[in-house]
C-alpha positions as CSV (number, residue, x, y, z in Angstrom):
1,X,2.8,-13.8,-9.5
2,X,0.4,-12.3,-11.6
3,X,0.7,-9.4,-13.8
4,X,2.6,-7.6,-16.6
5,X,6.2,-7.9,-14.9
6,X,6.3,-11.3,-14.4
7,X,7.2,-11.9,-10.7
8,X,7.6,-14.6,-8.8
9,X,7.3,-15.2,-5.3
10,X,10.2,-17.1,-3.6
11,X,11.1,-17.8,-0.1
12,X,14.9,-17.0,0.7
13,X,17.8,-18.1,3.1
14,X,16.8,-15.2,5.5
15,X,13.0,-17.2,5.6
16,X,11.3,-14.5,4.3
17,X,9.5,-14.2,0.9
18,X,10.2,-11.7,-1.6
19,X,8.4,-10.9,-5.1
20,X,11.3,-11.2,-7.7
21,X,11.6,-9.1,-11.2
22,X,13.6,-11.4,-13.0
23,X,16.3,-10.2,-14.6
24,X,15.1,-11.8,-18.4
25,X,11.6,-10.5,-18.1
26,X,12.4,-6.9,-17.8
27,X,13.3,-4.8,-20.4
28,X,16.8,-5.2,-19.5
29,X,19.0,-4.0,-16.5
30,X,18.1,-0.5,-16.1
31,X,14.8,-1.3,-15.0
32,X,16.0,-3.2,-12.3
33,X,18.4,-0.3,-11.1
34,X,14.7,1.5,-11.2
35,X,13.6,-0.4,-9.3
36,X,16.5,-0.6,-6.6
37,X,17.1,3.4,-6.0
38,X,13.9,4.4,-6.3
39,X,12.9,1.6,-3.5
40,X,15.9,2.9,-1.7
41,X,14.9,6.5,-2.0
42,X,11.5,5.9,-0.7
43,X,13.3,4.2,2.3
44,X,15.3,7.3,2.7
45,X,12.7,9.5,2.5
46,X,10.9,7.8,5.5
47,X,8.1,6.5,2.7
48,X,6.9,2.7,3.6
49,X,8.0,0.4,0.8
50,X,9.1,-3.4,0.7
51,X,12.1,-3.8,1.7
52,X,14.2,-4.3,-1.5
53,X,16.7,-7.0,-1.9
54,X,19.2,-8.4,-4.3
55,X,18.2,-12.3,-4.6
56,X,20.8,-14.5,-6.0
57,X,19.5,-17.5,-7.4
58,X,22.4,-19.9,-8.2
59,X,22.8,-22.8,-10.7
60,X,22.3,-25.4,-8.5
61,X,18.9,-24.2,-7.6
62,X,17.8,-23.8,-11.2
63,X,19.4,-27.6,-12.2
64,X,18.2,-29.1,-9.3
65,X,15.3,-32.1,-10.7
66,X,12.1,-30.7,-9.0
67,X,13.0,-27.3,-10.5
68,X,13.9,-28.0,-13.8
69,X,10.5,-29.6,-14.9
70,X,9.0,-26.4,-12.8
71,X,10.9,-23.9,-14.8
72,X,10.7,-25.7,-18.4
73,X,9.0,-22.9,-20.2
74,X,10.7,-20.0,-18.1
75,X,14.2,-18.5,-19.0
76,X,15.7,-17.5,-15.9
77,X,19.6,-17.4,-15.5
78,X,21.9,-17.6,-12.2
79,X,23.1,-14.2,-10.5
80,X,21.0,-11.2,-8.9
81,X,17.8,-10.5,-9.7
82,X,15.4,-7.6,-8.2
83,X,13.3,-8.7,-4.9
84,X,10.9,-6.7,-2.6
85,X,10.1,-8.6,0.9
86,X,6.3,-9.8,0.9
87,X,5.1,-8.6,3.9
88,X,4.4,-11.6,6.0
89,X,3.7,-15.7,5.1
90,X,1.7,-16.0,1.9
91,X,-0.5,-18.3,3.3
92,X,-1.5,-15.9,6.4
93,X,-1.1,-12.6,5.0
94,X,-3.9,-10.7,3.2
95,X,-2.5,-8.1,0.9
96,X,-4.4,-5.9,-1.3
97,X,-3.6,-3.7,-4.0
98,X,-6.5,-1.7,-3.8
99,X,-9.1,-0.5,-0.9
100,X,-12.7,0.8,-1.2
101,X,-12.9,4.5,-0.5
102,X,-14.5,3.9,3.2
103,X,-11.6,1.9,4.1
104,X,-9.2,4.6,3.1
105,X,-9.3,6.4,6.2
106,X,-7.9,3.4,8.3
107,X,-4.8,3.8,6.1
108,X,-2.1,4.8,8.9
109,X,0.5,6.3,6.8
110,X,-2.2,7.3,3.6
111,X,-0.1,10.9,3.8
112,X,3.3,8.5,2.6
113,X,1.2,8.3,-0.8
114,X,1.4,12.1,-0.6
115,X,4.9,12.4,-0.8
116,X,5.3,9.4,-2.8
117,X,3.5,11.4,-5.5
118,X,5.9,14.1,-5.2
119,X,8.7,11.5,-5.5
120,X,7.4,10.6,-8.9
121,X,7.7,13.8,-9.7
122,X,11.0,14.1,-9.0
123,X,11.9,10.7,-10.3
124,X,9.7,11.6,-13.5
125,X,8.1,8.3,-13.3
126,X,6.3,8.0,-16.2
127,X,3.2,6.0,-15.1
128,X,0.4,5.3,-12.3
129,X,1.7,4.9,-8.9
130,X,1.1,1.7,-7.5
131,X,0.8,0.3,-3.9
132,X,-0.1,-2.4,-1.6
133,X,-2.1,-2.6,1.5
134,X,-2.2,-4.7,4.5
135,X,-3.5,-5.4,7.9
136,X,-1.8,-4.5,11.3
137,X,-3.3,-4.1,15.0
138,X,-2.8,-0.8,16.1
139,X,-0.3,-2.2,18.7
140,X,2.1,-3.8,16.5
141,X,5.7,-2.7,17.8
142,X,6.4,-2.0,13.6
143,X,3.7,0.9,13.9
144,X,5.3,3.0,16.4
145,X,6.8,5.1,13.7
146,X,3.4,5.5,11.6
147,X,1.2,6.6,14.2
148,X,2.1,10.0,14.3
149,X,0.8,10.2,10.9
150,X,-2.5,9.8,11.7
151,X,-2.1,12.6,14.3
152,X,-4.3,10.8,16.7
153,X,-4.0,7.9,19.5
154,X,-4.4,4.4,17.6
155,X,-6.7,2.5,19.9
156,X,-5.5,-0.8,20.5
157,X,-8.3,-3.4,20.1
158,X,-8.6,-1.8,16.3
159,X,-6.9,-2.8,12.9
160,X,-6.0,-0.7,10.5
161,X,-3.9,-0.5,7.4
162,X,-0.6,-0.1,6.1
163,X,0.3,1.1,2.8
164,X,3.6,0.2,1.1
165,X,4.6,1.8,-2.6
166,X,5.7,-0.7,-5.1
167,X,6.6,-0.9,-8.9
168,X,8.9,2.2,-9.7
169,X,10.0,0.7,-12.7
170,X,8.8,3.7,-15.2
171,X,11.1,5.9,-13.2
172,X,13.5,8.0,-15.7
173,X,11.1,7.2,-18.1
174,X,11.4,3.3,-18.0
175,X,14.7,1.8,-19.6
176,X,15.4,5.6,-21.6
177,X,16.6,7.2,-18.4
178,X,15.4,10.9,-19.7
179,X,13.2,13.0,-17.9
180,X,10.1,14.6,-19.7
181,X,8.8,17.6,-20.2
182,X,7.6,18.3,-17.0
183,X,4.7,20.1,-18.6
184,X,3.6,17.3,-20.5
185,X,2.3,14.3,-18.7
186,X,3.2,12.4,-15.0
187,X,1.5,11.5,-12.1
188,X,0.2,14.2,-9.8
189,X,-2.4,14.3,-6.3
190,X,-5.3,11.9,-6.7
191,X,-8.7,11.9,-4.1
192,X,-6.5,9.4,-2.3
193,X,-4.5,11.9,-0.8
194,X,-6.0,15.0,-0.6
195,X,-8.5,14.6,2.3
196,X,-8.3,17.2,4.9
197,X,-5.5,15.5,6.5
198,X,-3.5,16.5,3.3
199,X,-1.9,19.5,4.2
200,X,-0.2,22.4,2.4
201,X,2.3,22.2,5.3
202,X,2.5,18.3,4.7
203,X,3.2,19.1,1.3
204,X,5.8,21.1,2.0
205,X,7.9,18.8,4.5
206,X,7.7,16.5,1.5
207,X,9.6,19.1,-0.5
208,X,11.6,20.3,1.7
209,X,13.0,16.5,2.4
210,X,13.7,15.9,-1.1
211,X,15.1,19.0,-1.9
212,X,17.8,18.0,0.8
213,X,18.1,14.9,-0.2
214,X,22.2,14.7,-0.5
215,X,24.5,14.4,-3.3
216,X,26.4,11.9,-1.0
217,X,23.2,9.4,-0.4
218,X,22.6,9.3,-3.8
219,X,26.2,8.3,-4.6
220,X,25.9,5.6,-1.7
221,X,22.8,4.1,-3.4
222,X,24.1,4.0,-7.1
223,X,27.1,2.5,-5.2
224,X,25.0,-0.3,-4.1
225,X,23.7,-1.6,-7.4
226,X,25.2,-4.6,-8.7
227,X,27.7,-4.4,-11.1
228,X,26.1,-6.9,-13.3
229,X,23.8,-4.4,-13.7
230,X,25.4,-1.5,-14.3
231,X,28.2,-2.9,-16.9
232,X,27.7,-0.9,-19.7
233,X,25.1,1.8,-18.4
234,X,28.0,3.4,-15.9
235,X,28.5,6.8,-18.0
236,X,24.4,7.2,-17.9
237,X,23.8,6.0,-14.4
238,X,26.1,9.0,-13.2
239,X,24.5,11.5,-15.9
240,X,21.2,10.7,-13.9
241,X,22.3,11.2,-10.8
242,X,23.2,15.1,-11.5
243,X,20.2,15.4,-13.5
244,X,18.4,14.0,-9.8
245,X,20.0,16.5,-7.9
246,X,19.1,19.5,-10.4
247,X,15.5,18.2,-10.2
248,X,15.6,18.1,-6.4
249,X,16.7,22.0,-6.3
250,X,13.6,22.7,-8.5
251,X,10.8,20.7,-6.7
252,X,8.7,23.5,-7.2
253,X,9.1,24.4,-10.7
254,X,8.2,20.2,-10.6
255,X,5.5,19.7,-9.0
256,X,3.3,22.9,-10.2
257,X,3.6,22.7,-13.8
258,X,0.6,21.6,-15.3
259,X,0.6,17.5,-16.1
260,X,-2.0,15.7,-17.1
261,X,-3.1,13.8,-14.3
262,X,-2.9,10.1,-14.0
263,X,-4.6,8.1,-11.2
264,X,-3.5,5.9,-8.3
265,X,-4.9,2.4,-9.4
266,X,-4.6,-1.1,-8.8
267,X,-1.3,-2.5,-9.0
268,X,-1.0,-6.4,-9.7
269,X,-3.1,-8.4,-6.6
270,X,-0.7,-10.3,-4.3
271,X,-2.8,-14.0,-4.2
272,X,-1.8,-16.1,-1.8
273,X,-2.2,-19.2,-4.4
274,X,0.3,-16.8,-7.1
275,X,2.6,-18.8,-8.4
C-alpha cells in the first residue's frame, strides 16, 4: 500500500484482507497502541471504522522461499503487528479516500464524521482526519444500523456510500502521548459535516456519549493491547488513560476553544493493484 505509513495489504486465516502498520515502519510501539484504542473507541462510540486486528505474522511465513526474495528490501520481524479489515476483495471492491462534494450527500453515516471530529478532540489527535469511502446498496443487511442516520427511507434499487475513519495514529500527539494546548491547534468541523443535517442536537449526543464514556471500557481496551507493545510504556499508557477520562468530563471546554482549523483531506488511496 501506498503512502507515508507503509502498509501492506495481506490476506489472513479468517480470509479476509487487512491493511497492516508494521511494527518497524512506525515510529515505535505507541503508535500502534494509537492506532488500536482509538480504532476501538470509535467502535464503542457507534463511529464506522475498519475493524481493527492484531495480525501475527510468524517466522515461517517470512522464511518461506517465495517470501523471502518478496521481502528482500523490507525489515519486517515475527509477532503482532497493527491490521484494519479492507472492506471487501481487493479485486472487487472500490474504495476511495476522497468523494467530490455532490457525492457527499449519498454518504449514509456522513454525521459519524461529526462525531469523529469531536473524538479527535478528545483524543487530541494532532493531524487531519482521514477516511475511506465505499459502495453499498441501500439493502445490504450491514446498513440496517446506518439508515437512521440519514433520517429518511433508503430506497432499495439506489447505492450509496459508507464512510469508515482510518489513521488515528497522531492521537496523543503521535508517539509523545501529551495532549496540547487545546487552544493552540487540532482538527475541528470542516464543510463535510456541517450541512443542514449537522445538528446542534447531533452535536450534542456526540458529547454526551463521550463524556460517559466509562472508566471501565477504557481499562478493558488498554487491557487488550499486546503486551509486546506495551513493555516499557505501562507507567504512561495508564497516565493517559486518567488524563482521557479528565478530557471526557470537559468535552466542552474541548471542543469550543479556539484551534486553528485543519481540514478533512485525502487519506492514502486504497488501489486494488497496492502492493
Amino acid at each position: 500500500m501506498r503512502g507515508p505509513s507503509r502498509t501492506v495489504l495481506v490476506q489472513a486465516e479468517d480470509s479476509a484482507y487487512y491493511v497492516v502498520k508494521l511494527r518497524e515502519d512506525q515510529r515505535g510501539p505507541r503508535i500502534l497502541i494509537n492506532e488500536y484504542i482509538a480504532s476501538s473507541i470509535f467502535q464503542e462510540l457507534g463511529i464506522a471504522t475498519p475493524v481493527p486486528a492484531f495480525v501475527e505474522i510468524p517466522e515461517t511465513f517470512l522464511t518461506s522461499p517465495g517470501m523471502k526474495a518478496a521481502l528482500e528490501k523490507r525489515r519486517i520481524t515475527a509477532g503482532l503487528h497493527f491490521g484494519s479489515r479492507f472492506p471487501g476483495v481487493p479485486d472487487r471492491a472500490a474504495v476511495w479516500d476522497v468523494l467530490p462534494a455532490t457525492l457527499m450527500p449519498r454518504v449514509v453515516n456522513l454525521n459519524h464524521l461529526t462525531g469523529a471530529l469531536l473524538v479527535d478532540r478528545w483524543l487530541g489527535k494532532t493531524d487531519r482526519r482521514h477516511a475511506i469511502f465505499f459502495r453499498v446498496a441501500a439493502d445490504v443487511p450491514s446498513l440496517c444500523l446506518l439508515k437512521g442516520d440519514r433520517g429518511e427511507a433508503l430506497q432499495g434499487s439506489e447505492r450509496y456510500f459508507v464512510c469508515q475513519m482510518v489513521d488515528n495514529k497522531s492521537i496523543f500527539g503521535g508517539e509523545r502521548w501529551e495532549f496540547q494546548d487545546i487552544g493552540q491547534s487540532g482538527p475541528v468541523y470542516t464543510d463535510h459535516c456541517t450541512d443542514s443535517r449537522q445538528s446542534s442536537v447531533e452535536v450534542e449526543l456526540w458529547k454526551h456519549k463521550i463524556r460517559n464514556f466509562s472508566e471501565g471500557t477504557l481499562h478493558r481496551l488498554r487491557s487488550q493491547v499486546p503486551s509486546q507493545w506495551v513493555k516499557g510504556h505501562e507507567k504512561a499508557l495508564e497516565s493517559l488513560q486518567a488524563d482521557l477520562l479528565k478530557r471526557a468530563g470537559e468535552m466542552d471546554a474541548v471542543t469550543t476553544s479556539g484551534r486553528k482549523p485543519i481540514a478533512v483531506v485525502p487519506s492514502a488511496t486504497l488501489r486494488n493493484d497496492s502492493c
